[in-house]
C-alpha positions as CSV (number, residue, x, y, z in Angstrom):
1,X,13.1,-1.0,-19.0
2,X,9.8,-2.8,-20.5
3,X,7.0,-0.2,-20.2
4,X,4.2,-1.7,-17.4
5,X,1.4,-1.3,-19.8
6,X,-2.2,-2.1,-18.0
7,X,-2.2,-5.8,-18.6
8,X,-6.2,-5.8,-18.8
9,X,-5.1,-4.5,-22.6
10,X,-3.2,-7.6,-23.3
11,X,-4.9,-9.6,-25.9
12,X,-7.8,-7.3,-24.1
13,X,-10.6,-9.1,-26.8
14,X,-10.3,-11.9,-23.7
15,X,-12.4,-10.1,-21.8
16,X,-15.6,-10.1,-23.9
17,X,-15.3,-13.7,-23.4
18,X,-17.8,-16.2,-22.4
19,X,-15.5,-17.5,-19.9
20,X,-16.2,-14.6,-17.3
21,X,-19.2,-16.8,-16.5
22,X,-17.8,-19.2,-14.8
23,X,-17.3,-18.8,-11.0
24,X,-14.2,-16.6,-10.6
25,X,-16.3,-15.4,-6.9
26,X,-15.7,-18.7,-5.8
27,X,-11.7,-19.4,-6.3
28,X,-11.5,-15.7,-5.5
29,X,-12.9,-16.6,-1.9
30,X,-9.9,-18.8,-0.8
31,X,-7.6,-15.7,-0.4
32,X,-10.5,-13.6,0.8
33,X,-11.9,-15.8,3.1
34,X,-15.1,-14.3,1.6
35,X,-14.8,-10.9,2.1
36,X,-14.3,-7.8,-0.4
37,X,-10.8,-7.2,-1.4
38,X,-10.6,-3.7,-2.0
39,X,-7.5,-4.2,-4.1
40,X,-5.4,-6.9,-5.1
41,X,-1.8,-7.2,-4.3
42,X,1.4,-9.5,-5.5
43,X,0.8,-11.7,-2.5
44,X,-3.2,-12.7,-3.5
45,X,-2.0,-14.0,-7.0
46,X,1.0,-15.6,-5.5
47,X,-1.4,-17.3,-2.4
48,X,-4.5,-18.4,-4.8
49,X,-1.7,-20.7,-7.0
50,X,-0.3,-22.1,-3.8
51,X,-3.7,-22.9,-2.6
52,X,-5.2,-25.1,-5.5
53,X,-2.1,-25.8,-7.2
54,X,0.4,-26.2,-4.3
55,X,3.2,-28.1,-6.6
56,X,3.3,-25.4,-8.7
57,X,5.6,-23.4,-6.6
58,X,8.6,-26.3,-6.7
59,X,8.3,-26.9,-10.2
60,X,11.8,-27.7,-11.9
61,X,12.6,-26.4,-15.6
62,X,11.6,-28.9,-18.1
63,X,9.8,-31.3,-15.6
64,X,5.7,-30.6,-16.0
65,X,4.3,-30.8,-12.5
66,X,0.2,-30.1,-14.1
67,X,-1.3,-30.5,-17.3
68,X,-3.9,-27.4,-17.7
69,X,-7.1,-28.7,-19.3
70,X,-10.3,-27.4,-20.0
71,X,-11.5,-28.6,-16.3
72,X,-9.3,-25.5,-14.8
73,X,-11.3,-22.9,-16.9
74,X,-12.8,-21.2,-13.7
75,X,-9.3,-21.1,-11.8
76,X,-7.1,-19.5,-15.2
77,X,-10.2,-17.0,-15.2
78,X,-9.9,-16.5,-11.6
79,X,-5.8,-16.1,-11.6
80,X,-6.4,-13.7,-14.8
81,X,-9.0,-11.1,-12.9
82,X,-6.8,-11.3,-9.8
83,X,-3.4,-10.6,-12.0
84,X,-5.5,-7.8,-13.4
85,X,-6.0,-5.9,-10.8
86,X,-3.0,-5.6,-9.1
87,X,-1.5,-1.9,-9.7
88,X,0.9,-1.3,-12.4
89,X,2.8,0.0,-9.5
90,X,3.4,-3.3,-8.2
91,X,4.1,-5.2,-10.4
92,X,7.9,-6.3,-11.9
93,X,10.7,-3.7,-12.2
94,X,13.0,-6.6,-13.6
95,X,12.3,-6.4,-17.5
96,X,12.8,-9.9,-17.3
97,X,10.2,-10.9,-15.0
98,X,7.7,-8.6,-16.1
99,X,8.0,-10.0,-19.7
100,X,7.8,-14.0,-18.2
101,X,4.7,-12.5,-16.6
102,X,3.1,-10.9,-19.9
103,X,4.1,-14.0,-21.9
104,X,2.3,-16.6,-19.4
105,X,-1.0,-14.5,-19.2
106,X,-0.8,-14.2,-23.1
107,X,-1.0,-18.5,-23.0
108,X,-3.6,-18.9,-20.6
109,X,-5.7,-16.1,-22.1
110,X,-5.0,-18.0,-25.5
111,X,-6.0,-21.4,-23.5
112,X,-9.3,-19.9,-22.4
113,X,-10.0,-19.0,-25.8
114,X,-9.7,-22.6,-26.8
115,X,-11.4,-24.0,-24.4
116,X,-14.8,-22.1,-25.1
117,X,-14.7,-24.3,-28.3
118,X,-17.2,-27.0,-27.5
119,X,-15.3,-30.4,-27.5
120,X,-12.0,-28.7,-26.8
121,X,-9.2,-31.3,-25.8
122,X,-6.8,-28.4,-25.7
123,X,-4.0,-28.6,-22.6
124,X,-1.1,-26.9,-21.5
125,X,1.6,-28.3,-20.0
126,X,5.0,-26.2,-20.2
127,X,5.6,-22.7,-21.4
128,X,7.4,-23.6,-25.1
129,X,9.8,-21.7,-24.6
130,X,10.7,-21.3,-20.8
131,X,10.5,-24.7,-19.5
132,X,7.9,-23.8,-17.1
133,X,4.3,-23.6,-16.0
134,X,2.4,-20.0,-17.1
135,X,1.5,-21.1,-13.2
136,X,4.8,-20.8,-12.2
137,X,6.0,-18.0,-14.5
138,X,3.3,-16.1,-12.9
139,X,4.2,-17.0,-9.2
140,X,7.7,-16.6,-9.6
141,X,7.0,-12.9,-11.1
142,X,5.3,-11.9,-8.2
143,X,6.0,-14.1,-5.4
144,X,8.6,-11.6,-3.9
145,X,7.2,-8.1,-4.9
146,X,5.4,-5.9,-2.0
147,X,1.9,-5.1,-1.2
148,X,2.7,-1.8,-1.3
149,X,4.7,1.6,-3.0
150,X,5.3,5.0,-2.8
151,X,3.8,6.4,-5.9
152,X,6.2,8.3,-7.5
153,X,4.7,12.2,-6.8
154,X,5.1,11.5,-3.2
155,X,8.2,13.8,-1.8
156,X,11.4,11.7,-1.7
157,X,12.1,12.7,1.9
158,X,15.7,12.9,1.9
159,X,16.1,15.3,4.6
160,X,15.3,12.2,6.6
161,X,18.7,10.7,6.2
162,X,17.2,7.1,7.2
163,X,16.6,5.2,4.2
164,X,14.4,2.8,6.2
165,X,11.6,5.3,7.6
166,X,12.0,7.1,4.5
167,X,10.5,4.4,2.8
168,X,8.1,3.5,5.3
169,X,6.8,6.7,5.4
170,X,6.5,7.2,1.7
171,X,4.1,4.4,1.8
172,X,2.3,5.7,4.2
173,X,1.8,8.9,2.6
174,X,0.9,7.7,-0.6
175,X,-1.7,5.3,0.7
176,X,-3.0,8.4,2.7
177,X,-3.4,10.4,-0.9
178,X,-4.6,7.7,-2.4
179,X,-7.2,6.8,0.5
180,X,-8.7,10.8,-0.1
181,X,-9.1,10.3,-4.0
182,X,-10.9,7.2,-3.4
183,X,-13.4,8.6,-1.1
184,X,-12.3,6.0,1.9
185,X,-12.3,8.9,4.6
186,X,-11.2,7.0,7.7
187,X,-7.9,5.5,6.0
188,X,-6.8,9.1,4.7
189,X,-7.4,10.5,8.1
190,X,-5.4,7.9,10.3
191,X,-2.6,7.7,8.0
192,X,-2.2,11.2,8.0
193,X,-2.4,11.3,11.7
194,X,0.4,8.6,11.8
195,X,2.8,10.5,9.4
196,X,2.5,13.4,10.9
197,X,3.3,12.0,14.8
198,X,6.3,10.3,12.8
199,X,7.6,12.9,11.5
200,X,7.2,16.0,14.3
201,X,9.2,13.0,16.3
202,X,12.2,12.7,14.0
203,X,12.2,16.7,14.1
204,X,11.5,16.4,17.9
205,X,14.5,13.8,18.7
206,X,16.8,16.4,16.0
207,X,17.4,18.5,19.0
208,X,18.9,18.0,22.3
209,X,17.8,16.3,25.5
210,X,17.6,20.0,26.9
211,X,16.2,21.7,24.5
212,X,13.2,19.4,24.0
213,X,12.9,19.1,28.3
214,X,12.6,22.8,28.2
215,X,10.2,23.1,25.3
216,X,7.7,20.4,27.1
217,X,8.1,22.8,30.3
218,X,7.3,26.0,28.6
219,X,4.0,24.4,26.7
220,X,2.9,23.1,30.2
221,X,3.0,26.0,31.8
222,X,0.4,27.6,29.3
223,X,-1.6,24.4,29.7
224,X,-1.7,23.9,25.6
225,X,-3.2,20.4,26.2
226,X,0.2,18.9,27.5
227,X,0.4,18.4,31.2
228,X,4.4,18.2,31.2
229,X,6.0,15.2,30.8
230,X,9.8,13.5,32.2
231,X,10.1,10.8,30.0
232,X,11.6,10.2,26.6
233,X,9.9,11.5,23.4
234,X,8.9,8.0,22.0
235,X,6.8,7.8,24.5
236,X,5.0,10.7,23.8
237,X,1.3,11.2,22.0
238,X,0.7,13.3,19.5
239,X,-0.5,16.3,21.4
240,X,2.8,16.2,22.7
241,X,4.5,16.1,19.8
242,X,2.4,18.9,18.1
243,X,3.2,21.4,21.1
244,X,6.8,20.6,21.8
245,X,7.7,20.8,17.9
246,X,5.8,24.0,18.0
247,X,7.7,25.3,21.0
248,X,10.9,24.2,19.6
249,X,10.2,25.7,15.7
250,X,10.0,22.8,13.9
251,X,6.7,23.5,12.4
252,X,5.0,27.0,11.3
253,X,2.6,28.4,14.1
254,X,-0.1,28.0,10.9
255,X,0.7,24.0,10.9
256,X,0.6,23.9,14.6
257,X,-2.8,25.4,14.5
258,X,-3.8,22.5,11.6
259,X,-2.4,20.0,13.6
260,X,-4.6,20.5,17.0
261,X,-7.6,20.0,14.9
262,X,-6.1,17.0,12.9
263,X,-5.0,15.4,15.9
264,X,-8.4,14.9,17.6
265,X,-10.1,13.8,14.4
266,X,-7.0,10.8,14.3
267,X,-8.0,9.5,17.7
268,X,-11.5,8.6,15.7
269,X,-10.0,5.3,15.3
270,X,-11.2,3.8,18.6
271,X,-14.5,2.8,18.1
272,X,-15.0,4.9,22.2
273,X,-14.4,8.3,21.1
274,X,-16.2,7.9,17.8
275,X,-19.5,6.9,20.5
276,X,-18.6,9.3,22.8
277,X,-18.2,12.9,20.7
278,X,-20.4,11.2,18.0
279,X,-18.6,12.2,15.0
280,X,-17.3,10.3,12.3
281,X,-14.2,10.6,9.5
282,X,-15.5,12.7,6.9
283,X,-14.6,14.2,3.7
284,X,-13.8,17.5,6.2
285,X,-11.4,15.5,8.4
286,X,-9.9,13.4,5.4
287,X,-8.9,16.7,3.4
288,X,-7.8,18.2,7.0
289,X,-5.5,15.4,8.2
290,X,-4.1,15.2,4.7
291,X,-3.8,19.0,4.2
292,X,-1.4,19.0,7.6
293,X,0.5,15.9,6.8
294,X,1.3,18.5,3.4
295,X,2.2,21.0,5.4
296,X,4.1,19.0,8.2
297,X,6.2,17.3,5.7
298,X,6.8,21.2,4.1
299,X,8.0,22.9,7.2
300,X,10.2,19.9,8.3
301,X,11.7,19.6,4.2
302,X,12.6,23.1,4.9
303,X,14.5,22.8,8.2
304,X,16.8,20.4,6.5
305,X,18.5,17.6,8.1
306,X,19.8,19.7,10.8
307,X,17.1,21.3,11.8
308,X,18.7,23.2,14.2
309,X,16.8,25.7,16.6
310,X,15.2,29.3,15.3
């Protein structure tokens, strides 16, 4: 396996370049339609190409489809500081792949280079070599990779047993994480919010029809913020969901008592009950939601994949 070193420190002396003057902003804007892109993912790179370049992607090995010349300055600097900034955690687990990729930023990095020279005729054609485009090395190297990965601290959540929430979920979690580090308060807190209703339903829909008809009866009778429901748990909301698991012992009575104070700050995603109690995602309800998703994902790790009654 090729180590993913960060590719901004390949051939990095490109980046003192005088090329960063040209308009990267504006080739930039096709796939952002203007906007900020908070981050870069596979799909950008791969949808910039296809946009200016749209033969590119049906290139065939030895048969040039575009002759790069000093005219496409701004659009290699612009597919360069894209390519950049995708994660390392994104990019290609095939060795192979991820050593096309390296090898076709090397050559338009080196083609930059040139082409600061005034009077520079220099143009690139095929990869000598690999038959193809850098263009097309590039796109086919990241044309099929996600937007998104679980980084690899997040718990592997085996006790799922379901290979495809597991997955989901680890996302999820590790986009929540990541969200709190970078200070983006309303992303940490919904995500967590979503994770944990997930996953108090999988333990919910662990036990039997019963058992979970009961539980909703007992938590109504005390009036815990659940009015008593009939129907099926996927239904449910994540009041719910918090009280029945709580009734039934999948969760600690501590991680109950997190969750009816995460759960309010998750329903700050409709724009009414932010305008109606006037508060707002914080650091407070970031570090909260996130702190129960911990402990959710704890208490239901320890109940197993039976997570029978108490």
């Amino acid at each position: 396996m090729v180590a993913k070193h960060d590719l901004k420190d390949f051939d990095s002396d490109c980046r003192a370049s005088t090329i960063v003057h040209y308009p990267v902003r504006a080739v930039i804007k096709i796939v952002s339609g203007g906007l900020p892109m908070p981050q870069v993912v596979p799909r950008h790179v791969v949808t910039l190409i296809d946009q200016v370049l749209p033969g590119v992607k049906d290139q065939e090995k030895d048969k040039p489809v575009v002759t790069l010349e000093p005219a496409h300055a701004a659009l290699v600097a612009g597919i360069l500081a894209m390519t950049d900034q995708v994660p390392a955690e994104l990019l290609p687990a095939d060795p192979n792949r991820y050593m096309e990729l390296l090898a076709a930023l090397s050559a338009l990095r080196s083609a930059l280079r040139m082409w600061e020279g005034q009077g520079s005729t220099y143009t690139l054609r095929n990869f000598p070599g690999f038959g193809y485009s850098p263009l097309y090395l590039i796109r086919r190297a990241l044309v099929d990779l996600p937007d998104a990965v679980a980084s690899p601290e997040v718990a592997d959540l085996q006790f799922l047993a379901d290979s495809k929430l597991i997955a989901t979920l680890r996302v999820d979690i590790s986009n929540a994480t990541s969200a709190l580090r970078n200070g983006e308060w309303k992303a940490a807190t919904v995500l967590a919010g979503s994770v944990i209703e997930a996953l108090l339903l999988w333990s919910i829909n662990r036990h039997s029809q019963s058992d979970w008809e009961e539980a909703m009866r007992q938590v109504a009778k005390v009036r815990l913020g659940v009015s008593g429901r009939n129907d099926h748990p996927e239904e449910w909301h994540l009041p719910d969901y918090i009280e029945v698991a709580g009734e039934l012992g999948c969760i600690a009575d501590g991680t109950r008592l997190e969750a009816r104070r995460a759960r309010e700050y998750r329903n700050l995603i409709h724009p009414g009950k932010t305008q109606r109690t006037g508060q707002q995602c914080d650091l407070g309800t970031a570090h909260i939601a996130v702190g129960t998703m911990d402990h959710v994902i704890r208490d239901s790790a320890a109940k197993g994949e039976t997570h029978s009654c108490p």
